[in-house]
N, CA, C and O atoms as a MOPAC input file, in Angstrom:
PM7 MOZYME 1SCF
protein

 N     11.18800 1   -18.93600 1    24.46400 1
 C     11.78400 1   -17.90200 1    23.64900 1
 C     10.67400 1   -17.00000 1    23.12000 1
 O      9.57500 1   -17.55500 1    23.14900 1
 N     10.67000 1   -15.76600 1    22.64900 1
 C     10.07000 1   -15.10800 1    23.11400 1
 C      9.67100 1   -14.94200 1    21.09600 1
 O      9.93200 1   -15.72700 1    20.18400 1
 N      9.08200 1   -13.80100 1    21.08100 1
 C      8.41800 1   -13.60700 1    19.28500 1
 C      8.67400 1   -11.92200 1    19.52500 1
 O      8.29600 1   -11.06100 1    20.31900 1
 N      9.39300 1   -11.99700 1    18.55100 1
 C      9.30800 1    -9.87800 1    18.23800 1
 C      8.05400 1    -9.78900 1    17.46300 1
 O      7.52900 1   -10.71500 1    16.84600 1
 N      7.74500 1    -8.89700 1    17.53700 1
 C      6.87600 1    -8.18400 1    16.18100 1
 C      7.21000 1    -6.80200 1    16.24000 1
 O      7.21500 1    -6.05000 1    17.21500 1
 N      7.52800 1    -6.55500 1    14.88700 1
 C      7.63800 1    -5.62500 1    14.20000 1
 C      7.09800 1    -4.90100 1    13.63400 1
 O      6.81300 1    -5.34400 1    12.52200 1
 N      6.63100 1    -3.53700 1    13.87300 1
 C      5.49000 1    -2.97800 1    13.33400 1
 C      5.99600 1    -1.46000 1    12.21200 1
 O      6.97000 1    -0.71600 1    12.31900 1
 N      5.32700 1    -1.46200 1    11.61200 1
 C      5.72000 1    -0.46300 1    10.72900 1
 C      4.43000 1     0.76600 1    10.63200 1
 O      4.07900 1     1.00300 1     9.47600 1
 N      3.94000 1     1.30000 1    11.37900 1
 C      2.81800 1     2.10600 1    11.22300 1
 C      2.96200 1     2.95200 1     9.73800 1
 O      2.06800 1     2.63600 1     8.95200 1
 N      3.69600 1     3.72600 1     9.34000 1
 C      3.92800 1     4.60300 1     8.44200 1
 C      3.22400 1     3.53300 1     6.95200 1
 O      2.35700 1     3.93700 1     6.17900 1
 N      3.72700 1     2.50000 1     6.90900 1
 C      3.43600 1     1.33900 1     6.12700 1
 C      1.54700 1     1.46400 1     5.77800 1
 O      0.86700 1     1.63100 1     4.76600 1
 N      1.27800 1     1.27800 1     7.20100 1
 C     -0.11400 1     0.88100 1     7.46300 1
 C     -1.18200 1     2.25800 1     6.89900 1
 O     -2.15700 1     2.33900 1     6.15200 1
 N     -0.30500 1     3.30300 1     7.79300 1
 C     -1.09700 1     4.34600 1     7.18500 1
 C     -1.15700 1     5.18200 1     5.73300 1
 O     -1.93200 1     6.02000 1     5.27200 1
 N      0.14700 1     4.47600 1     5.21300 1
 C      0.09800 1     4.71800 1     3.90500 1
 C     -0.72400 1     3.95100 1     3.22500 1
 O     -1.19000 1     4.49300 1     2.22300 1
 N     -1.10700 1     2.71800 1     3.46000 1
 C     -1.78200 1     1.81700 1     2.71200 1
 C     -3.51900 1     2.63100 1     2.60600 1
 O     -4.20300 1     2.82500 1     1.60100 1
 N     -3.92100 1     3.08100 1     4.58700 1
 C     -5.10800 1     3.57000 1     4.38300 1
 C     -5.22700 1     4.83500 1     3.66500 1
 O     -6.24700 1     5.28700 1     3.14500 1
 N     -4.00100 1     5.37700 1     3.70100 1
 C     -4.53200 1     6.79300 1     3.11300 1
 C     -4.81000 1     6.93300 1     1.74200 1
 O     -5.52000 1     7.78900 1     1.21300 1
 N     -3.83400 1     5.49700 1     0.91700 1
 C     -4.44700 1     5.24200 1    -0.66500 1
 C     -5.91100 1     4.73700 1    -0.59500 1
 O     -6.77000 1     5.08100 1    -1.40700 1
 N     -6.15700 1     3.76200 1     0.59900 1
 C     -7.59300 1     3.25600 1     0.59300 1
 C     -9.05400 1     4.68300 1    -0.14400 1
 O     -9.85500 1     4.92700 1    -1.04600 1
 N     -8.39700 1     5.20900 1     1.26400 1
 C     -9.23000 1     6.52800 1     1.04700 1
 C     -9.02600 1     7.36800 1     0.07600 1
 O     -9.95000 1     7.56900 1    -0.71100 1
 N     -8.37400 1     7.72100 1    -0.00900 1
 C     -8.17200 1     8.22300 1    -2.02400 1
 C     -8.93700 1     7.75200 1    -2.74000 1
 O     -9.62000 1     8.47300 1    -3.46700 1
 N     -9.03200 1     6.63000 1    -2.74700 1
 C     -9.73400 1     5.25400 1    -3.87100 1
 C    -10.85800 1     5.68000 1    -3.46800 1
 O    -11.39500 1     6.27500 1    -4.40200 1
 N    -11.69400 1     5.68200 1    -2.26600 1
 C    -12.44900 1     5.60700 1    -1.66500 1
 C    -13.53600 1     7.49000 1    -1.97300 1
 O    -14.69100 1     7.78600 1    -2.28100 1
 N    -12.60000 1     8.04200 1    -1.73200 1
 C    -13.15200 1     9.76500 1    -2.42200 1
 C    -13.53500 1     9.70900 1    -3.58700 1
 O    -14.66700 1    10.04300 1    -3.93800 1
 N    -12.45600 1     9.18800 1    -4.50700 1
 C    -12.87900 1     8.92900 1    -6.37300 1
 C    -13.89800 1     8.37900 1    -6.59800 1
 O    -14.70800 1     8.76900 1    -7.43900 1
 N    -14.05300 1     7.18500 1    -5.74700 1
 C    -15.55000 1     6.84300 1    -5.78800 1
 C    -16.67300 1     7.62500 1    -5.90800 1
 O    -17.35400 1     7.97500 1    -6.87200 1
 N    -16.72100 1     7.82800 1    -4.70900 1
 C    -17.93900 1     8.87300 1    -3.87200 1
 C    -17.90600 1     9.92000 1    -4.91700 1
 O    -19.02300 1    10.05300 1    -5.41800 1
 N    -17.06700 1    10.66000 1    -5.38800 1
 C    -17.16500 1    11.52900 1    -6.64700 1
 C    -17.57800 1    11.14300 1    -8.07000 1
 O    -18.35200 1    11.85900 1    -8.70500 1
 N    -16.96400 1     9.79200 1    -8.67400 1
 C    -17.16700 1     9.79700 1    -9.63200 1
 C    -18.66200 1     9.06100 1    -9.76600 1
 O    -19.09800 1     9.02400 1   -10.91700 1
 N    -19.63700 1     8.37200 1    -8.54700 1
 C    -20.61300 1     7.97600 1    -8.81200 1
 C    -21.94800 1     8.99000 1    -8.27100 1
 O    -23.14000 1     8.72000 1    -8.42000 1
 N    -21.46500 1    10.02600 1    -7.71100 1
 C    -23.01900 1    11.03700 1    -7.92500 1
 C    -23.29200 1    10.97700 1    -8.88800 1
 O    -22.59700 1    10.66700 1    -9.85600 1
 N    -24.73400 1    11.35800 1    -8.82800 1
 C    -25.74800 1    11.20000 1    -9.75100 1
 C    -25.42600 1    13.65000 1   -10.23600 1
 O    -25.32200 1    14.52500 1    -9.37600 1
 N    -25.39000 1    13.82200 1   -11.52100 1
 C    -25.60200 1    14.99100 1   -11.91800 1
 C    -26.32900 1    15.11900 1   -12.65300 1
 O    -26.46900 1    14.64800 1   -13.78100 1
 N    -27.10600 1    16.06700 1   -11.82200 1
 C    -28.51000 1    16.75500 1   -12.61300 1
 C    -28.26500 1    17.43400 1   -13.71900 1
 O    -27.44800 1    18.35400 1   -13.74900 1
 N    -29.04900 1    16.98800 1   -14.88200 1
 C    -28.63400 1    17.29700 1   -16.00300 1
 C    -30.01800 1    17.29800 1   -16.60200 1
 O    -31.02300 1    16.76500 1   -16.13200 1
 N    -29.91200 1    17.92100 1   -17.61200 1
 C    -31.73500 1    18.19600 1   -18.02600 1
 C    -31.61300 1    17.27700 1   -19.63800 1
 O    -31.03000 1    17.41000 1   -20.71300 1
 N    -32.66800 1    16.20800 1   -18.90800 1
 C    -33.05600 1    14.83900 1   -20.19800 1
 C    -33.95200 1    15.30500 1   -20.57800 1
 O    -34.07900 1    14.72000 1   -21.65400 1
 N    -35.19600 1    16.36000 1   -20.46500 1
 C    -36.32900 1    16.54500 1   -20.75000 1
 C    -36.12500 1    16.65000 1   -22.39000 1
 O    -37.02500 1    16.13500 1   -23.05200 1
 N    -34.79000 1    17.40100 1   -23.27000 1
 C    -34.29200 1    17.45800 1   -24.13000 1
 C    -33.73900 1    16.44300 1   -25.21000 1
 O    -33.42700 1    16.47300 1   -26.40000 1
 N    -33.78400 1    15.43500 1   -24.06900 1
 C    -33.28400 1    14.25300 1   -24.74200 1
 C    -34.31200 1    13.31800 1   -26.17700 1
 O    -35.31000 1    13.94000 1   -26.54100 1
 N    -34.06000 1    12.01300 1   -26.85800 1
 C    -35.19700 1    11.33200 1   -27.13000 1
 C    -35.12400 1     9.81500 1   -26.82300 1
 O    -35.22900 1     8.85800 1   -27.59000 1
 N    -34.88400 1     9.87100 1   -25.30100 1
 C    -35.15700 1     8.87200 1   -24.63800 1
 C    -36.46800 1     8.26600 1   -24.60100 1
 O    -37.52300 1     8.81700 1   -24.28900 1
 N    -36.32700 1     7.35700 1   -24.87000 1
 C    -38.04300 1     6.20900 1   -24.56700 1
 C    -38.44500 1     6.17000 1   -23.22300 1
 O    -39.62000 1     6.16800 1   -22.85600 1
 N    -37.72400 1     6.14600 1   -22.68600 1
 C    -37.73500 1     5.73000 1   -20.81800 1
 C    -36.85600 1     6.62400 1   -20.39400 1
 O    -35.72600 1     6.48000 1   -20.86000 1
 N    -37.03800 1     7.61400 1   -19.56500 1
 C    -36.03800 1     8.58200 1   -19.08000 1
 C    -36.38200 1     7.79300 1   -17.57600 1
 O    -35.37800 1     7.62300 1   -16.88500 1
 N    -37.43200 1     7.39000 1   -17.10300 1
 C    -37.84900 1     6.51500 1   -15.96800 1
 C    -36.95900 1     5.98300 1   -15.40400 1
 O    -36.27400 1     6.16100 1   -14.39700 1
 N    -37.10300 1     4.96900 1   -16.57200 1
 C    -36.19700 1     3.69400 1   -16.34600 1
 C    -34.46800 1     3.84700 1   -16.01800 1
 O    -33.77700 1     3.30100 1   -15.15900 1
 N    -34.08400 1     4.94400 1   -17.21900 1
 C    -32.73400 1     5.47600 1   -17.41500 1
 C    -32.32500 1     6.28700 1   -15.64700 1
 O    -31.23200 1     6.29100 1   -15.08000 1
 N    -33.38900 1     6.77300 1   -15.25700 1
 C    -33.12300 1     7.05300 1   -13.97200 1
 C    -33.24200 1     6.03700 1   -12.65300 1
 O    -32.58900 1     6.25500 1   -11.63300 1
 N    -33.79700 1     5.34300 1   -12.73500 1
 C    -33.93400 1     3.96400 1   -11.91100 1
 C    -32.77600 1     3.28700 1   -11.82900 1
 O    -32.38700 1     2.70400 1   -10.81700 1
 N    -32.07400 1     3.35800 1   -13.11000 1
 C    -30.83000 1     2.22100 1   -12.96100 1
 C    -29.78200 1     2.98500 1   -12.47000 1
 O    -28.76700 1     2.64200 1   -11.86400 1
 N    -30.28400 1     4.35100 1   -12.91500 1
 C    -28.72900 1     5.83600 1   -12.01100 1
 C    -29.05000 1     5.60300 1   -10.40900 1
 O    -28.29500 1     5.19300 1    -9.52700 1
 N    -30.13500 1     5.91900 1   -10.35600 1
 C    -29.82400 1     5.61800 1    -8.41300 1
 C    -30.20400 1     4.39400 1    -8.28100 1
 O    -31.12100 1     4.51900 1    -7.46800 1
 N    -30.14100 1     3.47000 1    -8.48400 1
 C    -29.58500 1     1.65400 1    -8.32900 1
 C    -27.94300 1     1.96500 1    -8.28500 1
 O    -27.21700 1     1.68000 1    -7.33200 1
 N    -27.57400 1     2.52300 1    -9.35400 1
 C    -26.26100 1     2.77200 1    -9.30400 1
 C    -25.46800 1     3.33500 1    -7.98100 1
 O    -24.47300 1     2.92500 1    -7.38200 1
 N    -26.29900 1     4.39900 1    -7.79900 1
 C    -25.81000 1     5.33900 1    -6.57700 1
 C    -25.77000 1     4.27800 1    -6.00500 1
 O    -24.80600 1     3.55500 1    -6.25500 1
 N    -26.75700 1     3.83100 1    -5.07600 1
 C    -27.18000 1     3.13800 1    -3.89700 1
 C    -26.20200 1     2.28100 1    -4.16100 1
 O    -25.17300 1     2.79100 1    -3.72000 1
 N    -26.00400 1     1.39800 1    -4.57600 1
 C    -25.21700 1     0.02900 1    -4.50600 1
 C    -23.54200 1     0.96900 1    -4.23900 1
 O    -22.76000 1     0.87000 1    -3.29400 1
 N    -23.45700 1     1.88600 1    -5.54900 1
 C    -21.88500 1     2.74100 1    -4.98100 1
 C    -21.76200 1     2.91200 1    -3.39500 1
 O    -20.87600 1     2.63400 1    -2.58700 1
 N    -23.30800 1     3.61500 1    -3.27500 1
 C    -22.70400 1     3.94800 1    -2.13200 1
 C    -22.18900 1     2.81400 1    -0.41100 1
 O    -21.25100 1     2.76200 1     0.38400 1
 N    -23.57600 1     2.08800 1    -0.65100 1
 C    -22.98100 1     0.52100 1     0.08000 1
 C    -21.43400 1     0.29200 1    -0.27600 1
 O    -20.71800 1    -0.33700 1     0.50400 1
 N    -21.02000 1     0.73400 1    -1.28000 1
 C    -19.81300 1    -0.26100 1    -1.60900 1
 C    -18.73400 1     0.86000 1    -1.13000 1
 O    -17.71100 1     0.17900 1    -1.04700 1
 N    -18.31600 1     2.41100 1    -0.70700 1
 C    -17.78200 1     2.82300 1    -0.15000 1
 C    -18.01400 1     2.63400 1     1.52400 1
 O    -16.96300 1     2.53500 1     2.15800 1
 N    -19.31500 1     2.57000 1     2.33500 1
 C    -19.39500 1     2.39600 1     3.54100 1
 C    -18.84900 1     0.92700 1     3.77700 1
 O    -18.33700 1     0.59900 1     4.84600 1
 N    -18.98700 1     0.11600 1     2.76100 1
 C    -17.91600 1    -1.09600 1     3.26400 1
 C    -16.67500 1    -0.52500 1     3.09200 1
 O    -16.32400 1     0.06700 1     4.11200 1
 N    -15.88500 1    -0.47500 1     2.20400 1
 C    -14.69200 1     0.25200 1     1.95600 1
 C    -13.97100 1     1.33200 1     3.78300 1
 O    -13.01200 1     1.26300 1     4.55100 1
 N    -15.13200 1     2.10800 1     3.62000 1
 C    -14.61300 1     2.66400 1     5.25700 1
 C    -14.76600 1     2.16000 1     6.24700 1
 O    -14.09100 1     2.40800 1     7.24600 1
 N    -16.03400 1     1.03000 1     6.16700 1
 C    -15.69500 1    -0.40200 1     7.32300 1
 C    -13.92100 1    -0.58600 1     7.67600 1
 O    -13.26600 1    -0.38800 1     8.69900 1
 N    -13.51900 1    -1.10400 1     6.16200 1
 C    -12.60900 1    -1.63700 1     6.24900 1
 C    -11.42800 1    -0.71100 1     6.36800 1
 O    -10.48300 1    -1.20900 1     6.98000 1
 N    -11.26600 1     0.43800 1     5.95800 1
 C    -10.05000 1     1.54100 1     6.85000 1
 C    -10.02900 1     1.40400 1     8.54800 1
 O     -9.09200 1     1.34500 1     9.34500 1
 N    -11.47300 1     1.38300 1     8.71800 1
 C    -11.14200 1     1.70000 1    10.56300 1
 C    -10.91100 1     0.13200 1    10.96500 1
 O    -10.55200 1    -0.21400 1    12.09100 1
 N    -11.10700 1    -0.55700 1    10.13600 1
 C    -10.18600 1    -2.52900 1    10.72200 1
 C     -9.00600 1    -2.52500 1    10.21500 1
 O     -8.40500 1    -3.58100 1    10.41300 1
 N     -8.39700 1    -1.68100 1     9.59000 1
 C     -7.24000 1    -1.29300 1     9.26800 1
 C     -6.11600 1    -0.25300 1    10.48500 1
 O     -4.89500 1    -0.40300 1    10.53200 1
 N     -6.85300 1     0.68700 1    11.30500 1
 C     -6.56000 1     1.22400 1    11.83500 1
 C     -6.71500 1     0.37100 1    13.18300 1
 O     -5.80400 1     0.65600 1    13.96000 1
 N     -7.53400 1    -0.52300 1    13.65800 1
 C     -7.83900 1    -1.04300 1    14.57100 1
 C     -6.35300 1    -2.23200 1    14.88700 1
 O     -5.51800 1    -2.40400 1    15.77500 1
 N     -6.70100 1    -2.82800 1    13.56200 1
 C     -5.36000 1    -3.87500 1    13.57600 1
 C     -4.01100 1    -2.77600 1    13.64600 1
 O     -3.05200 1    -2.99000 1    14.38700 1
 N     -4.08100 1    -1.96000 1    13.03500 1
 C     -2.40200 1    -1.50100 1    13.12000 1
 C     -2.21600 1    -0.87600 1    14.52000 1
 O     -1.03800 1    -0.65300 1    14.80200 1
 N     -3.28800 1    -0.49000 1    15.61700 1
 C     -3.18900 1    -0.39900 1    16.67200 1
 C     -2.86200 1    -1.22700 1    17.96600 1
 O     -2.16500 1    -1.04100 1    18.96300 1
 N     -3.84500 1    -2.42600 1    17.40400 1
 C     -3.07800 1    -3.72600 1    17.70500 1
 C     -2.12600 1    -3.99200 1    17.76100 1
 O     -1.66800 1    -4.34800 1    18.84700 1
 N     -1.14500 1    -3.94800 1    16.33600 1
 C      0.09600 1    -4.40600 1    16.40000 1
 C      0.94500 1    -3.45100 1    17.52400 1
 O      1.77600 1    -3.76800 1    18.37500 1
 N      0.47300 1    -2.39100 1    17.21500 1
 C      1.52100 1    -1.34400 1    18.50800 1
 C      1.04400 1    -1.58400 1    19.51700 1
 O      1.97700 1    -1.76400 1    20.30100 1
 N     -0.01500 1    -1.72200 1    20.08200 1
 C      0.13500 1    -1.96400 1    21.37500 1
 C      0.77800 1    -3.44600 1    21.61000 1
 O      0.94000 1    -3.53700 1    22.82700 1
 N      1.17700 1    -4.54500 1    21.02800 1
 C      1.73400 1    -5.40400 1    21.46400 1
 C      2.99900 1    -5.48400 1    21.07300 1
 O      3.70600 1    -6.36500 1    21.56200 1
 N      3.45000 1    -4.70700 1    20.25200 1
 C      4.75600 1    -3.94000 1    20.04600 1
 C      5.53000 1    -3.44300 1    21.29300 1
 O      6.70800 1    -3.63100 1    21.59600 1
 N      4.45500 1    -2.68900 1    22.00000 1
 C      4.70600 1    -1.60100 1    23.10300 1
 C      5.09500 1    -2.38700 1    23.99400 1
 O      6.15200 1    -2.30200 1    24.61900 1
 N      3.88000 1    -3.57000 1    24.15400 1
 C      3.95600 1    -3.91200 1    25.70100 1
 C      5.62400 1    -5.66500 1    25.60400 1
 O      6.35100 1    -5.94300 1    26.55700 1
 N      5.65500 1    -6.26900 1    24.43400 1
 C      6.76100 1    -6.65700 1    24.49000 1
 C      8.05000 1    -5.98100 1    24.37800 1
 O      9.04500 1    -6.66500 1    24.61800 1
 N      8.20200 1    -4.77900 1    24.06200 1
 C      9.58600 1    -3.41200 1    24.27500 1
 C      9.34000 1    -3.94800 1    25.96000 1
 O     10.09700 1    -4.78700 1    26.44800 1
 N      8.30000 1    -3.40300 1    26.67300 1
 C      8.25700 1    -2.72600 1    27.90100 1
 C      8.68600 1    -4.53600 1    28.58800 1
 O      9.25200 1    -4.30500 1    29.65700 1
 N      8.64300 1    -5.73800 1    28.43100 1
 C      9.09500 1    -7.17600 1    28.31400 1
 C     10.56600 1    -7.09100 1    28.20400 1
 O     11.26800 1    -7.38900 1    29.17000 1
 N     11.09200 1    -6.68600 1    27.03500 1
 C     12.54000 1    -6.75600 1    26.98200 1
 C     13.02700 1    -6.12100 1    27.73500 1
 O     14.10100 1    -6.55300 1    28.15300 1
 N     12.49100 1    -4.69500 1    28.34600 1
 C     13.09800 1    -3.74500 1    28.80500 1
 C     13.27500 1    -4.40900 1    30.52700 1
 O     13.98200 1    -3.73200 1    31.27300 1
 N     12.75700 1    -5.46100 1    30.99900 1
 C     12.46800 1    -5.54900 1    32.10200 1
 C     13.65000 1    -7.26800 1    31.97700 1
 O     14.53600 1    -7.58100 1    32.77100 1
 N     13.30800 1    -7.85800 1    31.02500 1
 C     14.10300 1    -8.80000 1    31.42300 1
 C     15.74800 1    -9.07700 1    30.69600 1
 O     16.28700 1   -10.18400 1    30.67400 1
 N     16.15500 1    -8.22800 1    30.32300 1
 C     17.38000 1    -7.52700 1    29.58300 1
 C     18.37500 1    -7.25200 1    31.03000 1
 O     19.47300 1    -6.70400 1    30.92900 1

């Protein structure tokens, strides 16, 4: 006996397209903006900048995983259709 699967693409690509949303807000809300500290009375403006691009850097690792994981998102939901496809093109033959 045989296994349907059921695929819902619209599902899938709605899920990535919030991914990526999430994924933009990021990338936006963690640039670094140049802003003039020279004004400031920071002790360490050094340091205060060291931990901003530590910041970046690690953000940004953490969106290129993030878009890792959209295109294994897109990969699997391709998956599912093509074995979607090819059991239709199964029924269609032994029906």
């Amino acid at each position: 006996m045989g296994r349907e699967v059921l695929v819902k693409p619209h599902e899938v690509e709605q899920h990535r397209d919030n991914l990526n949303g999430s994924i933009s807000g990021i990338e936006a809300d963690t640039k670094l903006i140049e802003t003039e500290l020279s004004e400031t009375n920071l002790n360490s403006i050094n340091k205060l900048m060291e931990i901003l691009v530590n910041f970046e850097q690690t953000m940004t690792m953490y969106v290129e995983m993030c878009n890792k994981d959209t295109e294994k998102v897109d990969f699997v939901k391709n998956k599912l259709i093509e074995e979607d496809n090819r059991l239709a093109d199964l029924r269609i033959f032994t029906e």
